[in-house]
C-alpha positions as CSV (number, residue, x, y, z in Angstrom):
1,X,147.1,103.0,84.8
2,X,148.6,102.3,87.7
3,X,145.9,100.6,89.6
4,X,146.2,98.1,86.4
5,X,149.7,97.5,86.9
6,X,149.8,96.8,90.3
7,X,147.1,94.8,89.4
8,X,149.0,92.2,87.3
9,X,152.0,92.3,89.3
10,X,149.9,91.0,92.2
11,X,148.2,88.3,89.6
12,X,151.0,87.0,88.4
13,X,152.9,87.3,91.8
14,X,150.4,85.6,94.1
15,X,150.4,82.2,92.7
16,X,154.5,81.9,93.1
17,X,154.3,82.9,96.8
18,X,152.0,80.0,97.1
19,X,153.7,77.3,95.6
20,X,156.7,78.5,97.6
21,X,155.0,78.6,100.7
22,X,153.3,75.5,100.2
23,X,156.5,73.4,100.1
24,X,158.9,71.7,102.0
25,X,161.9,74.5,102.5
26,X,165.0,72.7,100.8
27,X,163.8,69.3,100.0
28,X,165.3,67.3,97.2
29,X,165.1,63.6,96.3
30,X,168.3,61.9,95.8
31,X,167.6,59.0,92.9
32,X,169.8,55.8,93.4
33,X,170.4,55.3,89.8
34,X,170.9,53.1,87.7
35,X,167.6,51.1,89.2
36,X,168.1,47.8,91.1
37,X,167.6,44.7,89.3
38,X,168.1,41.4,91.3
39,X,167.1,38.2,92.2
40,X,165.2,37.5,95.3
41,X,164.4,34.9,97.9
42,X,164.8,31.2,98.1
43,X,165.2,29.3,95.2
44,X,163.0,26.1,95.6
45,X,161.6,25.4,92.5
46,X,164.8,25.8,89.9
47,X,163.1,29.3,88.8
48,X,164.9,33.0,89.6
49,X,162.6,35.5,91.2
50,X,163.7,39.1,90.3
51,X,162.9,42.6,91.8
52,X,163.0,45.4,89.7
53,X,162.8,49.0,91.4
54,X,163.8,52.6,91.6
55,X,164.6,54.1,94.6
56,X,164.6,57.9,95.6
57,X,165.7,59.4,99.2
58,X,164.1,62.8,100.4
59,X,166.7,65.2,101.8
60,X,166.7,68.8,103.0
61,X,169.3,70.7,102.1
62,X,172.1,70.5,100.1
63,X,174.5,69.1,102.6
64,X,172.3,66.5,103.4
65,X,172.0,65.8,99.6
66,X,175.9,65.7,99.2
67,X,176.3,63.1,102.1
68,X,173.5,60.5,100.4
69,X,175.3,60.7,97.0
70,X,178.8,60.6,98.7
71,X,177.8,57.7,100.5
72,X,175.9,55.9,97.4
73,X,178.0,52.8,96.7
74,X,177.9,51.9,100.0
75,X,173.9,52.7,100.5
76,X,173.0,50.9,97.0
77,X,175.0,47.8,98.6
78,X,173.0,48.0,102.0
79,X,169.7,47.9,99.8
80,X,170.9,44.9,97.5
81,X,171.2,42.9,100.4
82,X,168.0,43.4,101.9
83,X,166.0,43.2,98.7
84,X,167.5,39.8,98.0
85,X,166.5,38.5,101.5
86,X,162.5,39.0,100.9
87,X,159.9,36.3,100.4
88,X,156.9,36.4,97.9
89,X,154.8,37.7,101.1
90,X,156.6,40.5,101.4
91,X,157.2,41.7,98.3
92,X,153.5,40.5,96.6
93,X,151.2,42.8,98.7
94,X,151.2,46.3,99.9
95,X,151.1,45.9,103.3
96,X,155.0,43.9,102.8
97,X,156.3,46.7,100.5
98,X,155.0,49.5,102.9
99,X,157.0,47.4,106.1
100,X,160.0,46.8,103.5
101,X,160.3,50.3,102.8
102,X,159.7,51.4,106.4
103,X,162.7,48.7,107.1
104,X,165.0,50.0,104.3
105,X,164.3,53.8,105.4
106,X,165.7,52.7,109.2
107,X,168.8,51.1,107.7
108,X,169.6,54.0,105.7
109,X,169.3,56.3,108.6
110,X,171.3,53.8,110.6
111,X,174.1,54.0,108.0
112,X,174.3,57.6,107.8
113,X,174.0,57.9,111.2
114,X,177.0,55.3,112.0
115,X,179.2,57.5,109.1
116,X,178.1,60.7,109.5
117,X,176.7,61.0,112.8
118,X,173.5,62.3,111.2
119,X,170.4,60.4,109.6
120,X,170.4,63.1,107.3
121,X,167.4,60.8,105.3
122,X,163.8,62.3,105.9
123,X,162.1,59.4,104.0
124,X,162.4,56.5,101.1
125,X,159.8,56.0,98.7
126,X,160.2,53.0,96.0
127,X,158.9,54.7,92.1
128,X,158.3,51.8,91.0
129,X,158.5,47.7,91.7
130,X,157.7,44.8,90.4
131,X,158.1,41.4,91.2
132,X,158.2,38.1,89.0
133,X,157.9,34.9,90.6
């Protein structure tokens, strides 16, 4: 009887030590809600062009957590104005979205950084984006 119950502890025990030990110790994503909607580019042809994209911001640990969403405003600002700057070849292919979020990842850092003294940002990822020309 109690080779069976040492049995299913250890089943149900062993896949929990796994998943912990396969993550990232403390990681969190802070979401930038609501999701940015703007206009982008240079308007040559009498037509808007609009971005549409959520943005989340890995973390470890809850201080790091509490500086992103105490510095939001000021963060959501910073990534208006360099989404509104881009050009269809940016924003149209992979390759332009993978520098663009490279780019926007170093000026968050560089924000924090100038603030807080820390980056405290381990990476950006965009959810989702699409762009209408």
């Amino acid at each position: 009887m109690l080779r069976n119950f040492t049995f299913l502890l250890c089943l149900f025990l062993m896949p929990t030590a796994f998943a912990e030990e396969g993550s990232p110790s403390g990681a969190q994503y802070v979401h930038l809600q609501p999701a940015f909607v703007l206009n982008y580019g240079t308007n040559t042809k009498g037509r808007m062009k609009y971005i549409r994209t959520d943005i989340a911001l890995r973390v470890t640990g809850a201080e790091a957590a509490g500086m992103v969403n105490q510095h939001q405003a000021y963060i959501r600002n910073q990534m208006v104005l360099l989404l509104s700057q881009q050009e269809d070849d940016t924003v149209n292919n992979a390759q332009g979205r993978e520098k663009l979020r490279q780019v926007a990842l170093e000026e968050v850092r560089a924000l924090l950084t100038e603030l807080e003294g820390k980056p405290f940002v381990d990476d950006l990822y965009f959810q989702n984006f699409v762009a209408q020309n």
